[in-house]
PDB file of N, CA, C and O in Angstrom:
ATOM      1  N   UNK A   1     -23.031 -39.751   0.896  1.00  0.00           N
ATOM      2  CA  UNK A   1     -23.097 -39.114  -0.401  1.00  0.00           C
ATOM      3  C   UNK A   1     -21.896 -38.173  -0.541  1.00  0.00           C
ATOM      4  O   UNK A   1     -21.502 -37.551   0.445  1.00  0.00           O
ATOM      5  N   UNK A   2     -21.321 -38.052  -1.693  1.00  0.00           N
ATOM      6  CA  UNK A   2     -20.131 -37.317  -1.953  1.00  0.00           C
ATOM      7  C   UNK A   2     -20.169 -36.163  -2.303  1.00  0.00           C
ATOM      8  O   UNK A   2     -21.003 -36.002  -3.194  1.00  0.00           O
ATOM      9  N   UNK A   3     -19.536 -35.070  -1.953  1.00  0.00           N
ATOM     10  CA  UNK A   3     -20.023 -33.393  -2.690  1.00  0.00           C
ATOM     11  C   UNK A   3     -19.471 -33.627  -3.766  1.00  0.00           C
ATOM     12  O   UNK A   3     -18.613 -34.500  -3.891  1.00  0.00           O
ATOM     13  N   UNK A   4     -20.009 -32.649  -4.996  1.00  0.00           N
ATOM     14  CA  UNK A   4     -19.108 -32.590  -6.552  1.00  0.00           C
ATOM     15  C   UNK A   4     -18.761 -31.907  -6.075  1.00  0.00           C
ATOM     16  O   UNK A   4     -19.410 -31.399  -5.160  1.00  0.00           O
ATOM     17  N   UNK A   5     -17.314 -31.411  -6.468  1.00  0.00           N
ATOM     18  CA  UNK A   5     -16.444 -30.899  -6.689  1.00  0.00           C
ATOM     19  C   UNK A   5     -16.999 -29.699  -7.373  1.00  0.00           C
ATOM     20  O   UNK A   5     -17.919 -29.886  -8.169  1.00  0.00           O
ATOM     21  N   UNK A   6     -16.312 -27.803  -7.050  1.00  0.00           N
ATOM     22  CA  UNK A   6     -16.925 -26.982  -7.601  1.00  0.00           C
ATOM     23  C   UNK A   6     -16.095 -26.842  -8.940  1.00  0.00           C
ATOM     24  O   UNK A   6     -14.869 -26.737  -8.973  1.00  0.00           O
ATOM     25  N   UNK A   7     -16.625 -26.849  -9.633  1.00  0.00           N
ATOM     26  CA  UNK A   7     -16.039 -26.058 -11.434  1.00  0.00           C
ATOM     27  C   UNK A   7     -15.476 -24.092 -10.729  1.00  0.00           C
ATOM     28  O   UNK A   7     -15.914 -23.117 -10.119  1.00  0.00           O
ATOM     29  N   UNK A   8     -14.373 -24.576 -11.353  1.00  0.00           N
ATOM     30  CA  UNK A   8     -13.287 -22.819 -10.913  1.00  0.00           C
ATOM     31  C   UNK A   8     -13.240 -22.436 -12.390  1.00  0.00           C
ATOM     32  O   UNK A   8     -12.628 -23.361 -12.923  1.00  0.00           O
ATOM     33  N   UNK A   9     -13.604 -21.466 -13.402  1.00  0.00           N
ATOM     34  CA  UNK A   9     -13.923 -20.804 -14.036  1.00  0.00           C
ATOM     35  C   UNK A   9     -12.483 -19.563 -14.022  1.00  0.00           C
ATOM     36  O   UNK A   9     -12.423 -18.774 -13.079  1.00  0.00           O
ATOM     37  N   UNK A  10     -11.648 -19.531 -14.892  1.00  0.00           N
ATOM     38  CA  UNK A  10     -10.959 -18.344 -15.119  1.00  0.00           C
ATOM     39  C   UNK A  10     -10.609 -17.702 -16.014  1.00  0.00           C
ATOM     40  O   UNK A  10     -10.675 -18.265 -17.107  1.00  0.00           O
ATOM     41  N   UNK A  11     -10.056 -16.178 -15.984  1.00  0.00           N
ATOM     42  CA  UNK A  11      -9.807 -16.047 -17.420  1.00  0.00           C
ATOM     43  C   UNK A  11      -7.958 -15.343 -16.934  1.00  0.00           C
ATOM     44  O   UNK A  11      -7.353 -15.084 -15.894  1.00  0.00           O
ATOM     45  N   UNK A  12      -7.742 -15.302 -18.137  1.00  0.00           N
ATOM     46  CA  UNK A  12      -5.940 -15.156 -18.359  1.00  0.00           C
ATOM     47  C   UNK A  12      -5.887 -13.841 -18.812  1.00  0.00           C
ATOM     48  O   UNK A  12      -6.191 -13.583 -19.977  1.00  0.00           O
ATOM     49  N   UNK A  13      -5.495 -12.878 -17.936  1.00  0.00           N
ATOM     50  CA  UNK A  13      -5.409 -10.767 -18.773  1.00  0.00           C
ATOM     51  C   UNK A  13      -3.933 -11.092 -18.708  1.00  0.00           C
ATOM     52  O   UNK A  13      -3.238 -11.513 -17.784  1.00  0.00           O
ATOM     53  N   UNK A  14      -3.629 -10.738 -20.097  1.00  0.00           N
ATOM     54  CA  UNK A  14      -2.867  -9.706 -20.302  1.00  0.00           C
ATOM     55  C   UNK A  14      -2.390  -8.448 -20.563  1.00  0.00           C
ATOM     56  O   UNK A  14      -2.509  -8.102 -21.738  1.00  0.00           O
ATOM     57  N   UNK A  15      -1.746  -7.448 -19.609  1.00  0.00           N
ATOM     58  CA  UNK A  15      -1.935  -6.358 -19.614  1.00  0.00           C
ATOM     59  C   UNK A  15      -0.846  -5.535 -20.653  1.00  0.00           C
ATOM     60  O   UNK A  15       0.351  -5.643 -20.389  1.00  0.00           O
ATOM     61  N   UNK A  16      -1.180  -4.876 -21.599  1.00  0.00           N
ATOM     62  CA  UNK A  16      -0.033  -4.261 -22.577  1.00  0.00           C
ATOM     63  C   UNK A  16      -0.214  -2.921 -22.103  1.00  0.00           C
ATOM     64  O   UNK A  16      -1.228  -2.327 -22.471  1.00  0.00           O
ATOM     65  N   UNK A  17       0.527  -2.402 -21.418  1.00  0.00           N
ATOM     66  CA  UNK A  17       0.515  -0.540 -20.985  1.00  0.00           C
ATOM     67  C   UNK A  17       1.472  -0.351 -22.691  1.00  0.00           C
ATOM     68  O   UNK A  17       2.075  -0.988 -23.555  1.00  0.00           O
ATOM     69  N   UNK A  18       0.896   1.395 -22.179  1.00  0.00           N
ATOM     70  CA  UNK A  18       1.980   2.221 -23.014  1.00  0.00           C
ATOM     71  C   UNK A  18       3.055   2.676 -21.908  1.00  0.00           C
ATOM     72  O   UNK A  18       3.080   2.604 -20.679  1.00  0.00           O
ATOM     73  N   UNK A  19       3.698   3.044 -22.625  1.00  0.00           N
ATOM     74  CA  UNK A  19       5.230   3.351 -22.023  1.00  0.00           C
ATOM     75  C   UNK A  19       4.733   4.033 -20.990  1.00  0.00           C
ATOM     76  O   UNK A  19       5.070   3.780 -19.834  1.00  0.00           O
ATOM     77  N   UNK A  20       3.663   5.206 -21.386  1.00  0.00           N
ATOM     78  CA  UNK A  20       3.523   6.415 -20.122  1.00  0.00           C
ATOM     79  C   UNK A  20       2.399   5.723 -18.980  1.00  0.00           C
ATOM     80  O   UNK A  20       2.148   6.270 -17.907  1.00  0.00           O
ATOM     81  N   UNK A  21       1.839   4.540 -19.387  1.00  0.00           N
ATOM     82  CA  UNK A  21       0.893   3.806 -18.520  1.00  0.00           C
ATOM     83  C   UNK A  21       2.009   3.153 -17.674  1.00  0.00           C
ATOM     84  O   UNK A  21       1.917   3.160 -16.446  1.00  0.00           O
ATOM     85  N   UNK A  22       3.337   2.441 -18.472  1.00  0.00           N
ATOM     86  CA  UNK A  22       4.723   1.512 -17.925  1.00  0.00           C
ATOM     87  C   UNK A  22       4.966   2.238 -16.428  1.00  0.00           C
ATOM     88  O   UNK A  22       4.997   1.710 -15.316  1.00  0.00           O
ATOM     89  N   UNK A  23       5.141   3.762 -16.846  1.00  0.00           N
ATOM     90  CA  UNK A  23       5.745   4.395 -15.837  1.00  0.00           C
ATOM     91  C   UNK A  23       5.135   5.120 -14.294  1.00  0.00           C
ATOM     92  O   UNK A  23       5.667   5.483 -13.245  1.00  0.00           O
ATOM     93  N   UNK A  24       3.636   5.084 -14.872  1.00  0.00           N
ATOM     94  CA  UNK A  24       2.422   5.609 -13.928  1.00  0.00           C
ATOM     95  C   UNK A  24       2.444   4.154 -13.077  1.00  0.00           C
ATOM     96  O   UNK A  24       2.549   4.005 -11.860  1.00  0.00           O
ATOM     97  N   UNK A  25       2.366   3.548 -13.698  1.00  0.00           N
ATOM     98  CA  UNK A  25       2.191   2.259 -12.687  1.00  0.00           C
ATOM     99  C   UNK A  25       3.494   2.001 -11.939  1.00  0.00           C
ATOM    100  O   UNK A  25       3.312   1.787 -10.740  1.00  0.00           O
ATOM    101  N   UNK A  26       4.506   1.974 -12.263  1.00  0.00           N
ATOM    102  CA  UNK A  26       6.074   1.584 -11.797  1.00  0.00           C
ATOM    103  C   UNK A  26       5.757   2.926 -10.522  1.00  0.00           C
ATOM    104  O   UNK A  26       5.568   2.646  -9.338  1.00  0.00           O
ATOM    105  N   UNK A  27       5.754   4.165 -10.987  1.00  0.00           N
ATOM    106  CA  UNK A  27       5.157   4.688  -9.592  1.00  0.00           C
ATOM    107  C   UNK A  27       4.481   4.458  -8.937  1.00  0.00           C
ATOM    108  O   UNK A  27       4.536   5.090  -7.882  1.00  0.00           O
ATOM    109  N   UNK A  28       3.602   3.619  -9.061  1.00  0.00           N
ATOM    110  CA  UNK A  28       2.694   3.897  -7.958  1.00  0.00           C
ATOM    111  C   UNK A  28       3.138   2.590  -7.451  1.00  0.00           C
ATOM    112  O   UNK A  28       3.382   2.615  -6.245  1.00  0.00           O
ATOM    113  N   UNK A  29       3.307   1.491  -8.012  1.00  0.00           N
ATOM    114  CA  UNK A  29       4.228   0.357  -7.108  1.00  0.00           C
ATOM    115  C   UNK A  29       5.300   0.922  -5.951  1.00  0.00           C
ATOM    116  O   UNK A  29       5.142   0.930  -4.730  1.00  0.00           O
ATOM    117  N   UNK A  30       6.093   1.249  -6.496  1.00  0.00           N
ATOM    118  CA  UNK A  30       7.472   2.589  -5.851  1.00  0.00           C
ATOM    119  C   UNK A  30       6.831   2.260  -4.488  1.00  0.00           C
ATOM    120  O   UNK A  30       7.013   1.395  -3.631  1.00  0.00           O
ATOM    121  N   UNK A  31       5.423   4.051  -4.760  1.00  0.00           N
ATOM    122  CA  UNK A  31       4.845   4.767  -3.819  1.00  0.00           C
ATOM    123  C   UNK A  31       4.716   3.520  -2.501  1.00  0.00           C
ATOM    124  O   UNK A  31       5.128   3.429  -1.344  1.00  0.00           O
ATOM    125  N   UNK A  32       3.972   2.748  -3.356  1.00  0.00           N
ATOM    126  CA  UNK A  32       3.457   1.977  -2.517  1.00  0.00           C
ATOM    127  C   UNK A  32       3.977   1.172  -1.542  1.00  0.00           C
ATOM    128  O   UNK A  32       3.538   1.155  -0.392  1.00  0.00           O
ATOM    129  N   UNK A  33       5.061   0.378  -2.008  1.00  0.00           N
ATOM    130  CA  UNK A  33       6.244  -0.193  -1.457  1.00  0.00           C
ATOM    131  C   UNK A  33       6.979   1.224  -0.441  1.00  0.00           C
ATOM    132  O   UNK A  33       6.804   0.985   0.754  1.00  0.00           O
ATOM    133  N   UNK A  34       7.400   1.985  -0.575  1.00  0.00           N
ATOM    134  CA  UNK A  34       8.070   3.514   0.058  1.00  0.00           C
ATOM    135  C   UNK A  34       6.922   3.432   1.315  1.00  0.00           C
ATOM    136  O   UNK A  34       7.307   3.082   2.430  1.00  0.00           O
ATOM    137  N   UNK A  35       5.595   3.749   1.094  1.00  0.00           N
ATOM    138  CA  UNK A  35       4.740   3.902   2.060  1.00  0.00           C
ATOM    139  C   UNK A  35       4.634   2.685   3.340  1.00  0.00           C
ATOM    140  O   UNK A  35       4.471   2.895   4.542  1.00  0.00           O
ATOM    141  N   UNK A  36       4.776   1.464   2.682  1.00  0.00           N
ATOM    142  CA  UNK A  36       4.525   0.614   3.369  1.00  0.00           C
ATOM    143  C   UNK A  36       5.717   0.244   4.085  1.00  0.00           C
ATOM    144  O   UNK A  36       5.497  -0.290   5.172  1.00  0.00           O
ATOM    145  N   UNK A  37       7.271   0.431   3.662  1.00  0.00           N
ATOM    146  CA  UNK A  37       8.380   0.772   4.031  1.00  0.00           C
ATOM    147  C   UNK A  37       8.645   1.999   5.582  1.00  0.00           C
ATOM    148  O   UNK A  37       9.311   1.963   6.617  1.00  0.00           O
ATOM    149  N   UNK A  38       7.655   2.997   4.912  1.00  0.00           N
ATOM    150  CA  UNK A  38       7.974   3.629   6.263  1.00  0.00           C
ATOM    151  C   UNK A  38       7.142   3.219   7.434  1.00  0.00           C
ATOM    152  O   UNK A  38       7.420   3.203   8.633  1.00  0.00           O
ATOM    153  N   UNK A  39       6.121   2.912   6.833  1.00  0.00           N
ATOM    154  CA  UNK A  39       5.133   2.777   7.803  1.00  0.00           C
ATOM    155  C   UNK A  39       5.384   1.265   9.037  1.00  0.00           C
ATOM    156  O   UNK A  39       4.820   0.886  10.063  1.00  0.00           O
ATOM    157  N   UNK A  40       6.304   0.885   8.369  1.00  0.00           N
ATOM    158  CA  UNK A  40       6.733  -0.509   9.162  1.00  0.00           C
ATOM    159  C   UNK A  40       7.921  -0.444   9.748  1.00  0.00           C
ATOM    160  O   UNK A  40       8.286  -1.313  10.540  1.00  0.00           O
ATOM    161  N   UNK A  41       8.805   0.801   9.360  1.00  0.00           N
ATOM    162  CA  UNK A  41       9.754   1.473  10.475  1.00  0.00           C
ATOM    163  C   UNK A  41       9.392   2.363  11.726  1.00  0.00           C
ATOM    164  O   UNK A  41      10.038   2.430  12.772  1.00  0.00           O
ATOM    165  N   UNK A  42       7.890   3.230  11.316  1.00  0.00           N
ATOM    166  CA  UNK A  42       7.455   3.419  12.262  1.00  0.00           C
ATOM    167  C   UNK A  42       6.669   2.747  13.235  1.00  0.00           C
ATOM    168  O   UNK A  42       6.657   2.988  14.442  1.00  0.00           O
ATOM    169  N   UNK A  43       6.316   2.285  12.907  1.00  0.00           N
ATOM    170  CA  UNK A  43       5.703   1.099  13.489  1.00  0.00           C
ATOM    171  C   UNK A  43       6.406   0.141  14.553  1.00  0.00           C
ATOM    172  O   UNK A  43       6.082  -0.116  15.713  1.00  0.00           O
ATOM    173  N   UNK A  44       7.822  -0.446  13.528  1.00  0.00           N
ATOM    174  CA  UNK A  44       9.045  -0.768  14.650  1.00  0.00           C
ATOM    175  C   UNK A  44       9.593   0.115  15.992  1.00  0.00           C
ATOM    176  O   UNK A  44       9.687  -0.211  17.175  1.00  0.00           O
ATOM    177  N   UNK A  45       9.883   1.258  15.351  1.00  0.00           N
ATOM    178  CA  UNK A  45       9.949   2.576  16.262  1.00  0.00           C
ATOM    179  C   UNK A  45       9.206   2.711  17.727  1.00  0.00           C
ATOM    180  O   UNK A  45       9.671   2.760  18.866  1.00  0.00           O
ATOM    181  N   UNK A  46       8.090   2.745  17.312  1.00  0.00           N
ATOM    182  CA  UNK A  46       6.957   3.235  18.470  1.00  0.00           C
ATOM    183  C   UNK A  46       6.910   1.941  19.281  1.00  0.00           C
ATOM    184  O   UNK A  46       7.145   1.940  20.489  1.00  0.00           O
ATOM    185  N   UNK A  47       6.520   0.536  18.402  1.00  0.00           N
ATOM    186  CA  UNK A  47       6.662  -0.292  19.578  1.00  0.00           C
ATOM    187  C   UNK A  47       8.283  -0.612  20.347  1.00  0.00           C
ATOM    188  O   UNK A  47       8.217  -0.966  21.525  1.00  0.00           O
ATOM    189  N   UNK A  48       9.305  -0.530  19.898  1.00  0.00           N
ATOM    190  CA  UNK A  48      10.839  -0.690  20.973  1.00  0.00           C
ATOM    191  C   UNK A  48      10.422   0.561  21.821  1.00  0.00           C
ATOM    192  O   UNK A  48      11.001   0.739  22.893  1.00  0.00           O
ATOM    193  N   UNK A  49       9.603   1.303  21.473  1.00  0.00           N
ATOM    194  CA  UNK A  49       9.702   2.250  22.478  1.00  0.00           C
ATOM    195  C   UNK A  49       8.667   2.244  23.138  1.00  0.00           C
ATOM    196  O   UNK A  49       7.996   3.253  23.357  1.00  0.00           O
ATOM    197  N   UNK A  50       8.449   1.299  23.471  1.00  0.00           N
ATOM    198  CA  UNK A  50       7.086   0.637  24.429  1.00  0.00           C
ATOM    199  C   UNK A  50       5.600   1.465  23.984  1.00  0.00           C
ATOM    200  O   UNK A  50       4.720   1.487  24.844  1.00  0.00           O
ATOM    201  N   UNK A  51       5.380   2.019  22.882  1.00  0.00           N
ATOM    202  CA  UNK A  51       3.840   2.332  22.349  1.00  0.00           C
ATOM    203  C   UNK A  51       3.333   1.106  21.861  1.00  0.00           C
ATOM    204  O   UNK A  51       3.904   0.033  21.667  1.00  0.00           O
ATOM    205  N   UNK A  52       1.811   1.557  21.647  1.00  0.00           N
ATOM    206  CA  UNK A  52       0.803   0.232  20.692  1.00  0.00           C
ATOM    207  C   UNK A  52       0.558   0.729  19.532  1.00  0.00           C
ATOM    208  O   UNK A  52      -0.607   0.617  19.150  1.00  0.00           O
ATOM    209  N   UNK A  53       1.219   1.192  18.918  1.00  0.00           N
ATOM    210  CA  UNK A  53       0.745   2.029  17.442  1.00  0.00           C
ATOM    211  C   UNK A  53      -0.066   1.332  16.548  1.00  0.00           C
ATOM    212  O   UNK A  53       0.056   0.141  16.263  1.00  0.00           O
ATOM    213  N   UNK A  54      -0.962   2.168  16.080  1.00  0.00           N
ATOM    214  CA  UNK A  54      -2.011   1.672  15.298  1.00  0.00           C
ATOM    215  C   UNK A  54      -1.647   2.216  13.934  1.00  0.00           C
ATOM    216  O   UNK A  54      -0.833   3.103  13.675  1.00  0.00           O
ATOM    217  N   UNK A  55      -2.665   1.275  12.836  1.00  0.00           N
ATOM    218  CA  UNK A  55      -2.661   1.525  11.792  1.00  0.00           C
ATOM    219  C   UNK A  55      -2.875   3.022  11.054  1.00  0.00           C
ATOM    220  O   UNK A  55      -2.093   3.623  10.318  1.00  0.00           O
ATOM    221  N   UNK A  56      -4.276   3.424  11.538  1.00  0.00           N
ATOM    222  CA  UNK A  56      -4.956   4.960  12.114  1.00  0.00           C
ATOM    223  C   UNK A  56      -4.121   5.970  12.048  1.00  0.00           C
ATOM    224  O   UNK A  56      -3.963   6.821  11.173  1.00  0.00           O
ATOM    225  N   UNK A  57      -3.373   5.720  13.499  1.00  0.00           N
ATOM    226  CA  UNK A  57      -2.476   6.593  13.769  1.00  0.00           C
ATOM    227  C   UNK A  57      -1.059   6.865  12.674  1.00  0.00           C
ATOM    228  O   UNK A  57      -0.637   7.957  12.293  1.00  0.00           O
ATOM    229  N   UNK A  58      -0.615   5.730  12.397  1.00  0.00           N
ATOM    230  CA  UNK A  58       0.467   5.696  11.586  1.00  0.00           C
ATOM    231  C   UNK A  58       0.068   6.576  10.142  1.00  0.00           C
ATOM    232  O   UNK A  58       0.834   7.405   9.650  1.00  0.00           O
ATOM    233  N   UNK A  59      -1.211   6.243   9.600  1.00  0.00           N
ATOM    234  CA  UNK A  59      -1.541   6.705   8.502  1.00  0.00           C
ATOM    235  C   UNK A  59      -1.880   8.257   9.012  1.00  0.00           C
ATOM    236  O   UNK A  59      -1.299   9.014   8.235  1.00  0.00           O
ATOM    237  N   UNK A  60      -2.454   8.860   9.821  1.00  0.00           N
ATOM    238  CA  UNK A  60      -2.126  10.245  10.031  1.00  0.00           C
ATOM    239  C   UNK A  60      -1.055  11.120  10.134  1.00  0.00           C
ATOM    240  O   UNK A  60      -0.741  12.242   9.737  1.00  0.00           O
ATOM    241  N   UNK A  61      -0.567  10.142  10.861  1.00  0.00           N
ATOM    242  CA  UNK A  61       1.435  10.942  10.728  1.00  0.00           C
ATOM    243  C   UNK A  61       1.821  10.905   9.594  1.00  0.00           C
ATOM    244  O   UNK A  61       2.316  11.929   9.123  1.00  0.00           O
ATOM    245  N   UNK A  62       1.744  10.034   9.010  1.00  0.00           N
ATOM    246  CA  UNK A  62       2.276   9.880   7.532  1.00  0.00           C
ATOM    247  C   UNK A  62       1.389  11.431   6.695  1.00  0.00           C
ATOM    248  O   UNK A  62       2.030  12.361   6.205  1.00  0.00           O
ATOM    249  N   UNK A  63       0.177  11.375   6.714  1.00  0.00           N
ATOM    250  CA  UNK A  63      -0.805  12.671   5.866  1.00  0.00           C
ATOM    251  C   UNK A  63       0.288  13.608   6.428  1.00  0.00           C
ATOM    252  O   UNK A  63       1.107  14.024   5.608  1.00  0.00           O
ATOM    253  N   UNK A  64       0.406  13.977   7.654  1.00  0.00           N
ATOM    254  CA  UNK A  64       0.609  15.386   8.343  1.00  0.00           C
ATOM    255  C   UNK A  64       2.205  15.651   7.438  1.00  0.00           C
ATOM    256  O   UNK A  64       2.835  16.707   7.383  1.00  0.00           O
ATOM    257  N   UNK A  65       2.533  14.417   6.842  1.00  0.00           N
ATOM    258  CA  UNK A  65       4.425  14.507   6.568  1.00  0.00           C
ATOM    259  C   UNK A  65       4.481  14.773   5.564  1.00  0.00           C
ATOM    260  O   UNK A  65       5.212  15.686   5.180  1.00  0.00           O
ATOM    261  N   UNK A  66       3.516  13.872   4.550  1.00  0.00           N
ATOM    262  CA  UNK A  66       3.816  13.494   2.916  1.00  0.00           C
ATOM    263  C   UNK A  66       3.926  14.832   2.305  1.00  0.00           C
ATOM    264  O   UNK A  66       4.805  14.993   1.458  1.00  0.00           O
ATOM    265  N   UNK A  67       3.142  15.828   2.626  1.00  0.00           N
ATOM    266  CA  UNK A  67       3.009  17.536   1.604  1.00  0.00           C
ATOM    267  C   UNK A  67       4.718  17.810   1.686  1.00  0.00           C
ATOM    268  O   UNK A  67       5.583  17.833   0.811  1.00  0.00           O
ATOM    269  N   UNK A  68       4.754  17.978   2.975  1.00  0.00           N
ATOM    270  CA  UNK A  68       6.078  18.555   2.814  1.00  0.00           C
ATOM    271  C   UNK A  68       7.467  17.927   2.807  1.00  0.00           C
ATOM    272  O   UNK A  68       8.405  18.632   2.436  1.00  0.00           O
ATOM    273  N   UNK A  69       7.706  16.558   3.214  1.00  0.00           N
ATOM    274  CA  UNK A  69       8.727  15.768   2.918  1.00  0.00           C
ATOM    275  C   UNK A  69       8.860  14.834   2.220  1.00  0.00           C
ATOM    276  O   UNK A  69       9.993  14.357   2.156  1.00  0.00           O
ATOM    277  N   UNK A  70       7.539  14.079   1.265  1.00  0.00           N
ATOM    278  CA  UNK A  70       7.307  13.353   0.536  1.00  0.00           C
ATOM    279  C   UNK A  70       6.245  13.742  -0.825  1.00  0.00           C
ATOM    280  O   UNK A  70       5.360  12.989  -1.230  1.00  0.00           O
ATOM    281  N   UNK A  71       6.559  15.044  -1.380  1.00  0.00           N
ATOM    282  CA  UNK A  71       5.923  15.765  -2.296  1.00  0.00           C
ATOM    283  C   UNK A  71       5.455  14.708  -3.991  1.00  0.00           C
ATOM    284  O   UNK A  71       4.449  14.738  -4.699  1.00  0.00           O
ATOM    285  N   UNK A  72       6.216  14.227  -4.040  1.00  0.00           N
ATOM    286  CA  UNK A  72       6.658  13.508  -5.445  1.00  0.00           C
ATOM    287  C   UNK A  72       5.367  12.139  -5.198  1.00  0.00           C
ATOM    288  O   UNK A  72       5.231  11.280  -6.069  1.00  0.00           O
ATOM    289  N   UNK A  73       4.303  12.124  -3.594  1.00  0.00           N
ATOM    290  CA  UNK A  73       3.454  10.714  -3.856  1.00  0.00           C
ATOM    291  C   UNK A  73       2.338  11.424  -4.384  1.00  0.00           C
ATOM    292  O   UNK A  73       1.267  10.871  -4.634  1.00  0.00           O
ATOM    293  N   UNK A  74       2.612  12.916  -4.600  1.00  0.00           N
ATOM    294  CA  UNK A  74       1.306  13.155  -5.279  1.00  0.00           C
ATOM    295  C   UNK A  74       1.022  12.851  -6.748  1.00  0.00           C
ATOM    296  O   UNK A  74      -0.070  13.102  -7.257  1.00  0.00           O
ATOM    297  N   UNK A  75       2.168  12.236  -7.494  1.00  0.00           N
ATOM    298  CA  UNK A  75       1.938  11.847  -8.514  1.00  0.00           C
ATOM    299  C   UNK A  75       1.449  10.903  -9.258  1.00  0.00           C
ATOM    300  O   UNK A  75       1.310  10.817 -10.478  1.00  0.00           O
ATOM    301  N   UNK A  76       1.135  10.010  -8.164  1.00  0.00           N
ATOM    302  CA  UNK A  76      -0.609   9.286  -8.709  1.00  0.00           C
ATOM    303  C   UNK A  76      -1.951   9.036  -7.688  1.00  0.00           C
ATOM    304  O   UNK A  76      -2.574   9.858  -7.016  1.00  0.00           O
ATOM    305  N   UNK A  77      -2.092   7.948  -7.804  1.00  0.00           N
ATOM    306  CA  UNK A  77      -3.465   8.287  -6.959  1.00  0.00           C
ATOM    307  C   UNK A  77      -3.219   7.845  -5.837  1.00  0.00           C
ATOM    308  O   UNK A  77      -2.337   7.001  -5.677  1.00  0.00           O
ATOM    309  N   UNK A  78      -4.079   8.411  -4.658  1.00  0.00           N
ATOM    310  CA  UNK A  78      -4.133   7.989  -3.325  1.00  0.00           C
ATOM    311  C   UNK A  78      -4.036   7.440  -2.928  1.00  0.00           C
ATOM    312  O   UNK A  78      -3.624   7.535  -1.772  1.00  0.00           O
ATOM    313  N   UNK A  79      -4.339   6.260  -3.541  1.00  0.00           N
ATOM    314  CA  UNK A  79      -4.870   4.750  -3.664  1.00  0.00           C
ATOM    315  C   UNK A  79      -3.580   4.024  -2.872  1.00  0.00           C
ATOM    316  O   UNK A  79      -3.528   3.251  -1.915  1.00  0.00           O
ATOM    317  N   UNK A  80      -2.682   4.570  -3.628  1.00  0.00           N
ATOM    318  CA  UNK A  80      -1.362   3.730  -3.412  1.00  0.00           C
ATOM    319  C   UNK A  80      -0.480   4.071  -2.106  1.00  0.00           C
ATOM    320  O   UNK A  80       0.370   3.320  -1.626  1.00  0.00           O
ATOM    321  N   UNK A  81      -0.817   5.265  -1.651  1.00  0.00           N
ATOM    322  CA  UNK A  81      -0.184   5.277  -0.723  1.00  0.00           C
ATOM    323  C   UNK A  81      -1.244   4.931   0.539  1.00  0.00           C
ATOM    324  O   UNK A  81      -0.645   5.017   1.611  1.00  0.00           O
ATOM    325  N   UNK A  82      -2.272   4.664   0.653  1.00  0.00           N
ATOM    326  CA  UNK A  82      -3.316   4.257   1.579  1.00  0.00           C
ATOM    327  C   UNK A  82      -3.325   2.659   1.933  1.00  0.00           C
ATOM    328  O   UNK A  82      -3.342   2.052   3.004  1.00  0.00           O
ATOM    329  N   UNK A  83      -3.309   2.307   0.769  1.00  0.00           N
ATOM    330  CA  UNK A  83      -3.734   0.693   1.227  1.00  0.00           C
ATOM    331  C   UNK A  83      -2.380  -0.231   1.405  1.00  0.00           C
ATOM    332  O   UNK A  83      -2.547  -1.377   0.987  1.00  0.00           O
ATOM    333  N   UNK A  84      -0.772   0.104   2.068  1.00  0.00           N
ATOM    334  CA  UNK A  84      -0.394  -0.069   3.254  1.00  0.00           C
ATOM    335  C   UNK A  84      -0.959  -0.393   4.330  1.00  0.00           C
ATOM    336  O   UNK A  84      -0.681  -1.430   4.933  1.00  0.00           O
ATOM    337  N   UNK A  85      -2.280   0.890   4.912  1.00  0.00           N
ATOM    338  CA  UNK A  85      -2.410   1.229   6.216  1.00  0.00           C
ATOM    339  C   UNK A  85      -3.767   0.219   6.181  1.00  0.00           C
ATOM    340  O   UNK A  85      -4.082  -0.635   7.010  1.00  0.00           O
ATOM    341  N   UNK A  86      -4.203   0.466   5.402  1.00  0.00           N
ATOM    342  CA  UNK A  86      -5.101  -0.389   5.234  1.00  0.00           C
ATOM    343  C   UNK A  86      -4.671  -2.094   5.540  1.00  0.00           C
ATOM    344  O   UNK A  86      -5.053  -2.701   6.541  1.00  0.00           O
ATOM    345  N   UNK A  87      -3.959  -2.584   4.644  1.00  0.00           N
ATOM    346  CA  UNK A  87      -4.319  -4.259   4.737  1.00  0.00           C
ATOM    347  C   UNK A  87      -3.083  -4.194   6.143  1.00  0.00           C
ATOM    348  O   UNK A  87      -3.230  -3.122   6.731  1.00  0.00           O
ATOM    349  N   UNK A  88      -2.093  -4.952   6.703  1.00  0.00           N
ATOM    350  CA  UNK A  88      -1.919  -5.770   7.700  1.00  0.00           C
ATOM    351  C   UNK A  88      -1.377  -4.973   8.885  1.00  0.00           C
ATOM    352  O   UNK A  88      -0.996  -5.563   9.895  1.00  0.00           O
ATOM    353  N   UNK A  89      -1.337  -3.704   8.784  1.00  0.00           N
ATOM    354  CA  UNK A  89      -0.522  -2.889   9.805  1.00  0.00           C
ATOM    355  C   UNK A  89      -1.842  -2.898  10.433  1.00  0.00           C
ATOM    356  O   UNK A  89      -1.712  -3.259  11.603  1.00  0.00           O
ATOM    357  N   UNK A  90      -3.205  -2.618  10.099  1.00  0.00           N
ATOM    358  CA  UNK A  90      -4.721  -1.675  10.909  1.00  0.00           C
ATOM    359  C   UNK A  90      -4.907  -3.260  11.197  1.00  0.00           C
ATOM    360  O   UNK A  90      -6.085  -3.603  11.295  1.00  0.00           O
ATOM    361  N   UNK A  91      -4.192  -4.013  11.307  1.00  0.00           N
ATOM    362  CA  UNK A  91      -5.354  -5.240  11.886  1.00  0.00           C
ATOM    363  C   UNK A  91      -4.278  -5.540  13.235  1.00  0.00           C
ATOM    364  O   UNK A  91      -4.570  -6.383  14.083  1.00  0.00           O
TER     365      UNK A  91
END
């Protein structure tokens, strides 16, 4: 007996920001990309230098830094600079 085939169901968004939505988001892309940028130099870093660095860890160094050398990620949400550490570095 043959399986049917499942029916895939979608829908098509298009998203229209306002200019000041254009630019909240273009930051937090930035942020996000910047975060995940450093976090994969440190990362390079610690292991040539024979550590096992974790995701965890990386994302704490990063908290202990961002206030005072990376002031400007407070300008949107958390969100963006977290889930770096989150998806493929913590696994």
């Amino acid at each position: 007996m043959l399986a049917t085939p499942a029916i895939m169901l979608s829908h098509k968004i298009q998203l229209q920001p306002t200019v000041k939505q254009k630019i909240y988001l273009s930051k937090a892309c930035g942020i996000a990309r910047f975060t995940w940028n450093w976090a994969l130099n440190e990362w390079d870093s610690q292991y040539q230098a024979g550590l096992k660095p974790s995701g965890m860890f990386l994302k704490s160094k990063f908290n202990a830094l961002k206030q005072e050398h990376f002031p400007w990620i407070y300008e949107v949400t958390k969100y963006a600079c977290q889930q770096p550490f989150i998806s493929t570095l913590s696994s």
